[in-house]
N, C-alpha and C positions, 0 to 999 in steps of 0.2 A: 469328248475326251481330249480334241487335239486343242479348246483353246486354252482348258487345265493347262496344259504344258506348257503353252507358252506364256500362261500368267505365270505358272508358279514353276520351283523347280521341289524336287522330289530326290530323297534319299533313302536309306534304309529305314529310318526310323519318324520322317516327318515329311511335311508337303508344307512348305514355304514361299514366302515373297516378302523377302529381307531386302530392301536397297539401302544405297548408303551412298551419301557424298562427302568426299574427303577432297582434303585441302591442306597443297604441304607449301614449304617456302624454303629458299634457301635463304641460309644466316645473314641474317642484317639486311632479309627482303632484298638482293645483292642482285642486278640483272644478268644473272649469269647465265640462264637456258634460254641461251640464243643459237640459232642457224644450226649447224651440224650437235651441236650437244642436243637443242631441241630432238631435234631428229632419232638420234640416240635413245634419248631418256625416252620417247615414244613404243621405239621398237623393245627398248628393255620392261618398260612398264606392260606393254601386252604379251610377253616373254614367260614375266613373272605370273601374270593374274592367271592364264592358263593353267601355270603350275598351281596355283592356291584355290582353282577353281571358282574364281572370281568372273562373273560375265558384264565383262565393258558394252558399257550401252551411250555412252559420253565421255571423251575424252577433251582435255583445252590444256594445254601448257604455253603460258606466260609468260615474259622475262622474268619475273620475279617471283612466280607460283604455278603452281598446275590445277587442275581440277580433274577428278575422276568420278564417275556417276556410274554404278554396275550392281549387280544383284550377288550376293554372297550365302555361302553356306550358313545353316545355323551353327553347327560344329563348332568352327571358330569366331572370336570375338575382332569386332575392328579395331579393334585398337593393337590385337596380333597382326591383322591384313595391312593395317599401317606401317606398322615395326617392320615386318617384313618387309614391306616393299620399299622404304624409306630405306633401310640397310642394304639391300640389292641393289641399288639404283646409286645410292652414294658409292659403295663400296666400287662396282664397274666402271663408273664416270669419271670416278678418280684413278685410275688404273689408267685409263685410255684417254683423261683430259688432263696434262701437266699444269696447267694453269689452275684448274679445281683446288689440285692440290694447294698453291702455293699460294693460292687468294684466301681460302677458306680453310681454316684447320679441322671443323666437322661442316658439310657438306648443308646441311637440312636445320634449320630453325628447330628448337628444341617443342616449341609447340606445332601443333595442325589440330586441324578439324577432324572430324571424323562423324557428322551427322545422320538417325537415319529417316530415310522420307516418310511423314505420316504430317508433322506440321505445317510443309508447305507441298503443294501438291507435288508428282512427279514430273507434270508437265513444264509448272515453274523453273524447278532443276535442270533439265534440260535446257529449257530456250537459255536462262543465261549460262550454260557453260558452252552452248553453242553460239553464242552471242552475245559474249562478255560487252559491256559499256563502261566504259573510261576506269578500270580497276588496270 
């Protein structure tokens, strides 16, 4: 039973193994999540996912994108887990970074990814978000 759980996660009405990698940017791919915002946008991203009950299993943030790799409820859809978290994460950054503000009028590139793992394996996902090459 204990490697059930840790393949899958379990709710009231299902026993899943949802992952998903998403892929945000900010506007005009702009290097703007550097040094302390990186830092930031990290600790708000693992803030957030807690709350959406999201489990991070890969994180990378980029000058000019992040990468998140975590397992998600069935309940809600990622393309909600994006929105949300894409709107938590501008909304705070821009509060606490005045530069955000004034460089960028919306925070986040109107597109991102949001994939989920079945086409490429999970292993793949991992090594490059833990070992991004020249992106």
């Amino acid at each position: 039973m204990s490697c059930l759980t840790a393949r899958y996660a379990k709710n009231a009405g299902a026993v899943c193994s949802l992952k998903a990698h998403l892929v945000w940017c900010p506007k005009y791919r702009r290097q703007v999540l550097v040094h302390v915002v990186a830092q930031r946008l990290e600790t708000l991203l693992r803030e957030k996912a807690a709350e959406l009950a999201l489990a991070m299993q890969a994180l990378a943030i980029m000058p000019d994108h992040g990468h998140l790799f975590g397992a998600c409820d069935p309940r809600g859809s990622r393309a909600e887990i994006v929105n949300r978290l894409q709107g938590y994460m501008s909304r705070t950054l821009r509060q606490e970074f005045a530069s955000l503000r004034s460089r960028l009028a919306p925070l986040w590139s109107r597109s991102d990814d949001a994939g989920r793992i079945g086409q490429v394996s999970e292993t793949t996902v991992r090594r490059d978000i833990e070992a991004p090459t020249g992106r």
